[in-house]
C-alpha positions in Angstrom: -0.2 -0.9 1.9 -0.5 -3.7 4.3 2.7 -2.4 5.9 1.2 1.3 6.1 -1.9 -0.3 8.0 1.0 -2.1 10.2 2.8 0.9 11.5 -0.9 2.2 13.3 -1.2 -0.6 15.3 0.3 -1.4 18.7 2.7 -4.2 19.4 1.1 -7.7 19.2 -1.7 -6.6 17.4 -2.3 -8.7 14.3 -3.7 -8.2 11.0 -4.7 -9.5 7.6 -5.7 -8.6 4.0 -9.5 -8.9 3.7 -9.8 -7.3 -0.1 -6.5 -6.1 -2.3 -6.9 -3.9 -5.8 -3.7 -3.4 -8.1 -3.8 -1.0 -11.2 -0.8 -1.5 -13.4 -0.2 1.4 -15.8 2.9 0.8 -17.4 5.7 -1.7 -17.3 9.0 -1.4 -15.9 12.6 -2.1 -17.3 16.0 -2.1 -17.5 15.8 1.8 -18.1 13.3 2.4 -15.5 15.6 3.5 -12.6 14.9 3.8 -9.3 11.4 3.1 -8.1 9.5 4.1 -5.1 6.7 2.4 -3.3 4.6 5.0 -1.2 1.9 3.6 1.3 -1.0 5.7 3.0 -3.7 4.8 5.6 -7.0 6.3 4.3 -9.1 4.5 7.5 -7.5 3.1 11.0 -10.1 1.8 13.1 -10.4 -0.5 15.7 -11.9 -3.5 13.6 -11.0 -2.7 10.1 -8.5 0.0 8.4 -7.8 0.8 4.5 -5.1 1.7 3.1 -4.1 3.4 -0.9 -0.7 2.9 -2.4 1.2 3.7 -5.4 4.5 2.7 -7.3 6.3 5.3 -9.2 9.4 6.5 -10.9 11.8 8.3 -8.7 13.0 11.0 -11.1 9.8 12.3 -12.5 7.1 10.4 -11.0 6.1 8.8 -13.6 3.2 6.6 -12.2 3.7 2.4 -12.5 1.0 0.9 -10.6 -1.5 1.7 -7.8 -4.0 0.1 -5.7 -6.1 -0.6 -2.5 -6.6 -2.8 0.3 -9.0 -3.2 3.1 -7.5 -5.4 6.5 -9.5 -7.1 9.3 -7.8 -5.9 13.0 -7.4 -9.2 15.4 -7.1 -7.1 18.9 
């Protein structure tokens, strides 16, 4: 998520986690396969931006975990 948040922001512009929410639905294992991580900015603003992500199962898209964060912007 923190990385989504990352890609709006100009070069030398920093950025930290201010608040971070995981959901874990269901655990993962040997039998698993391959597993995706998918990152989305909800808010970009100048001072502050959110961001949702989830974690799910290549093949079917079978959901693993989700979650929230909120970053503070250092311009």
């Amino acid at each position: 998520m923190g990385c989504a948040v990352h890609t709006t922001l100009e070069a030398g512009v920093a950025y930290t986690t201010a608040d971070l929410q995981a959901r874990y639905i269901r655990a993962m294992g040997a039998t698993t396969g391959r597993v995706l991580a998918e990152g989305r900015v909800v808010h970009g603003g100048r001072r502050t931006a959110t961001a949702e992500g989830r974690l799910f199962v290549e093949s079917d898209e079978t959901l693993i975990a989700h979650g929230s964060t909120g970053c503070i912007i250092f311009r």
